[in-house]
N, C-alpha and C positions, 0 to 999 in steps of 0.2 A: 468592562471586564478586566481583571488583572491580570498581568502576565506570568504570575503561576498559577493561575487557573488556566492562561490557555496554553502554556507548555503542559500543562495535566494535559487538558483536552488531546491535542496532539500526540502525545505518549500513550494515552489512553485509546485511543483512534486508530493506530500504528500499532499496538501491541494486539487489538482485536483485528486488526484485518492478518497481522501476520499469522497468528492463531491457525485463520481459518488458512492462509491460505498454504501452510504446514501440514492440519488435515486435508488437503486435496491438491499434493505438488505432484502424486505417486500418476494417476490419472492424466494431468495438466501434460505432464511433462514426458510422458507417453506417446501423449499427441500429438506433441510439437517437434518429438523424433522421426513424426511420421512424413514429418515436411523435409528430412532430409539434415535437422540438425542436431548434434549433438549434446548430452543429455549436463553440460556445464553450462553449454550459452542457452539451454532454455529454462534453466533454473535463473541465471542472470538476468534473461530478458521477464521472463518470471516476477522476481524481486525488483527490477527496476520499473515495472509497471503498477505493480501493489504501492512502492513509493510514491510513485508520481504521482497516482491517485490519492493517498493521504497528505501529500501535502499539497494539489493543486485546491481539495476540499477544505482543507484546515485553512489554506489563504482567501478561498472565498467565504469563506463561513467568518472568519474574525474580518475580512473586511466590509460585509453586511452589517455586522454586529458593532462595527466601529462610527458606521454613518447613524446608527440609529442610537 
């Protein structure tokens, strides 16, 4: 696989998870005021977790795809 296919992949992956989770930050973030924190660190912790999961995914995914 070439690596601007999987820099698409990646952008592509990232731009749909942030999407959604744009459509459902109102709700998210609601909740997580509810635990007593403040409606900037749960947007942060928010986005830092939709991150983490796109690219913990994109690096297992192109390194399956590298062995094979």
């Amino acid at each position: 696989m070439g690596r601007k296919l999987v820099l698409f992949g990646f952008w592509l992956v990232g731009y749909a998870l942030g999407f959604f989770a744009w459509l459902v930050r109102a709700p998210v973030v609601n909740w997580v005021m509810t635990l007593g924190i403040s409606a900037d660190v749960a947007g942060a912790m928010i986005t830092g977790l939709a991150s983490s999961i796109v690219m913990l995914v994109g690096v297992m995914l192109w390194s399956f795809m590298s062995k094979n």
